[in-house]
VEXMITOR-597312 format. One line per 4 residues: their letters; for each residue x, y, z of C-alpha. Coordinates in steps of 0.02 Angstrom, whole numbers, plus 50000, padded with zeros to 5 digits. Layout:
% residues N
a) X,Y,Z ~ ...
% end
This chain:
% residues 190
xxxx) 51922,47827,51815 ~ 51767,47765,51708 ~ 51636,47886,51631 ~ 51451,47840,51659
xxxx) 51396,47746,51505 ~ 51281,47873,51456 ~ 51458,47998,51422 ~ 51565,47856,51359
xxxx) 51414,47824,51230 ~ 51400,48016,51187 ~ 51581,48056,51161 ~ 51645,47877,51106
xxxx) 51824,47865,51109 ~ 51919,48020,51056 ~ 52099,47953,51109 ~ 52140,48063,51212
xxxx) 52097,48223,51118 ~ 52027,48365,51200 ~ 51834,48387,51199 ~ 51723,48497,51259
xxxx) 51584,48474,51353 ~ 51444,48570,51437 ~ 51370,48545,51611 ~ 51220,48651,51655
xxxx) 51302,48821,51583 ~ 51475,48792,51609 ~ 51596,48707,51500 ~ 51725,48594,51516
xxxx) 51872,48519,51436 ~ 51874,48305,51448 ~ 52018,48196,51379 ~ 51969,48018,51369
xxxx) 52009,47866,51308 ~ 51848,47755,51277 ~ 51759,47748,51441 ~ 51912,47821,51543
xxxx) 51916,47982,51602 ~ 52099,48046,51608 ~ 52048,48245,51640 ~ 51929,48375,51676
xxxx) 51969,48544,51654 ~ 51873,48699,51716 ~ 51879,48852,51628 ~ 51876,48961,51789
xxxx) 51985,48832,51878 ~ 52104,48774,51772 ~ 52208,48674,51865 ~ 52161,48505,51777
xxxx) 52071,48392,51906 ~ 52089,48199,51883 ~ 51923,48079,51979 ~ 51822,47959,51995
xxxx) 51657,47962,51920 ~ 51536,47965,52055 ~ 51387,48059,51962 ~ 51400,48236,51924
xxxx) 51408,48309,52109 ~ 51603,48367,52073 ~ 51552,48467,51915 ~ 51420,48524,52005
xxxx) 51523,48592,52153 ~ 51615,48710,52014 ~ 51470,48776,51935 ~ 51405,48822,52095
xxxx) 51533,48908,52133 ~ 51521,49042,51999 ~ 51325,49061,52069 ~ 51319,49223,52159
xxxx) 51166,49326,52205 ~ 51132,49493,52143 ~ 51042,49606,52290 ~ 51011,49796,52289
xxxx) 50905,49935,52399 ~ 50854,50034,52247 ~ 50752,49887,52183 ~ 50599,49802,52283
xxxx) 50654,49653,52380 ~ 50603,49476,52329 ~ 50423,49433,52372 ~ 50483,49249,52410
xxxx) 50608,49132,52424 ~ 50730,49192,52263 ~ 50840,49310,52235 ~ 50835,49472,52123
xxxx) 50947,49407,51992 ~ 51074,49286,51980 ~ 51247,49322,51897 ~ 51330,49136,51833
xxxx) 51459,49110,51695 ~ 51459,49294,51637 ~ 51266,49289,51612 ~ 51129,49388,51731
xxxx) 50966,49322,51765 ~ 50859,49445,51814 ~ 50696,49381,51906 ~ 50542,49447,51861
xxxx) 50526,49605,51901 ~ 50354,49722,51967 ~ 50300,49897,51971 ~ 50323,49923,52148
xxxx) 50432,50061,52229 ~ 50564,49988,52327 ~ 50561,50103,52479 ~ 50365,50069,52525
xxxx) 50319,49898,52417 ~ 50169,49969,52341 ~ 50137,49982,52183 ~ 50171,50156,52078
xxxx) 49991,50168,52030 ~ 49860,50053,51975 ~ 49891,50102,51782 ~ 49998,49974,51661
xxxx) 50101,50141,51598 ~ 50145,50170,51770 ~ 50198,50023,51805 ~ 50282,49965,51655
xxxx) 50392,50118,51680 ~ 50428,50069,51860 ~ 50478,49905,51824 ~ 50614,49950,51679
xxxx) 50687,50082,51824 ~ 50691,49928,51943 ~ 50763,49812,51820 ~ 50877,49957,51780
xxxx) 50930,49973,51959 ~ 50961,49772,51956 ~ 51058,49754,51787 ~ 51171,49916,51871
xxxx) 51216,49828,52039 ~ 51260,49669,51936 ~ 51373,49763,51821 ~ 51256,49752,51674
xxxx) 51134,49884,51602 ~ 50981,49885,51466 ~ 51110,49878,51313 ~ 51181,49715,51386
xxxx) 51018,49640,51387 ~ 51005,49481,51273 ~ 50814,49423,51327 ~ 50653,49466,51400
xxxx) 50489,49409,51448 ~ 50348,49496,51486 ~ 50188,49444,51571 ~ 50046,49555,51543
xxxx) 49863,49547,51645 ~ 49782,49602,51492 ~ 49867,49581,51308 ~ 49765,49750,51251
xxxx) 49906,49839,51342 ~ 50031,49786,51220 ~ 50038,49928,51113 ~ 50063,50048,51286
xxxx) 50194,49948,51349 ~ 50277,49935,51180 ~ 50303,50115,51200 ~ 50381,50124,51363
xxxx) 50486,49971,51312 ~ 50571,50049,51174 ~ 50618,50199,51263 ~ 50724,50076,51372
xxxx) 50819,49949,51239 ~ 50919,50004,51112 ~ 50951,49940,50930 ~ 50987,49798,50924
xxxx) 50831,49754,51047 ~ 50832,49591,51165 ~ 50743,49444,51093 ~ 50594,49442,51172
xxxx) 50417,49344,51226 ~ 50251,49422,51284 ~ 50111,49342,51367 ~ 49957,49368,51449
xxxx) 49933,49290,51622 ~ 49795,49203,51726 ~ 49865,49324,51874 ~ 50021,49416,51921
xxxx) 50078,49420,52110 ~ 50007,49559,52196 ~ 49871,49578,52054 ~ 50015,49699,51957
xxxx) 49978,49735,51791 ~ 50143,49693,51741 ~ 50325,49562,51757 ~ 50461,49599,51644
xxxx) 50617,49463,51681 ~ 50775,49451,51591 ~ 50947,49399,51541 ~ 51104,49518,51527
xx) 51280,49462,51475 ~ 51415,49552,51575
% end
């Protein structure tokens, strides 16, 4: 069992000691000795597992497993081909999120206030069916239409996140799908 050259050059030879490693977000225990792989060790499966290095398709496989979509009926449905959020290795990624009301897929109003306020109840409704909620929230972005809203939607914000509040990054956009005024996204631990 030989590690690609570019691991055996990264982790050199620990003798057989234990290291940790991370693949995508998952991590993984590897004992080796110089380029030989004698185990992998999945957090989530721990069962050691003993192969060939073929590429990374087998660490793959686990991580995917602990991908599972995140879908509810209180929130508006995905405009496209993602999901609503994404729940991996005790982490929730939120996709961006828009002022619409789920039930018709218009938006609440034409007004950023609006708006803003609709999107933290849909992203409230999306954190709750993953098992997360606004004080579990570690980051967010928002995209604005027009940065001279920032002191509106700083308002609305707060009433939303807690002390201590998510780390955060605002922009302003070229466009927004749908023309909304408005996308908030995020990340939650569970």
């Amino acid at each position: 069992m030989t590690m690609p050259m570019s691991l055996a050059k990264s982790f050199g030879s620990s003798r057989g000691t234990p290291r940790l490693i991370a693949h995508g977000a998952a991590f993984y225990s590897l004992r080796a000795v110089g380029s030989k792989l004698i185990s992998l060790q999945h957090p989530v499966f721990p069962k050691p597992s003993s192969f060939a290095w073929t590429g990374t398709a087998r660490c793959m496989a686990h991580a995917a497993v602990l991908k599972e979509a995140v879908q509810t009926d209180k929130a508006p449905a995905a405009l496209g081909p993602y999901s609503q959020a994404i729940k991996a290795n005790n982490l929730v990624f939120v996709s961006g999120v828009l002022g619409l009301i789920p039930e018709t897929g218009k938006f609440i109003s034409d007004g950023v206030e609006e708006q803003t306020e609709q999107v933290l109840r849909n992203m409230g409704e999306i954190l709750k069916a993953s098992g997360a909620s606004y004080s579990s929230v570690v980051k967010t972005t928002i995209m604005l239409a027009d940065l001279n809203d920032f002191k509106k939607v700083n308002e609305i914000y707060a009433k939303y996140f807690s002390s201590p509040a998510p780390a955060r990054s605002t922009y302003q956009v070229a466009a927004l799908p749908l023309n909304a005024k408005i996308e908030i996204d995020c990340i939650a631990s569970l």
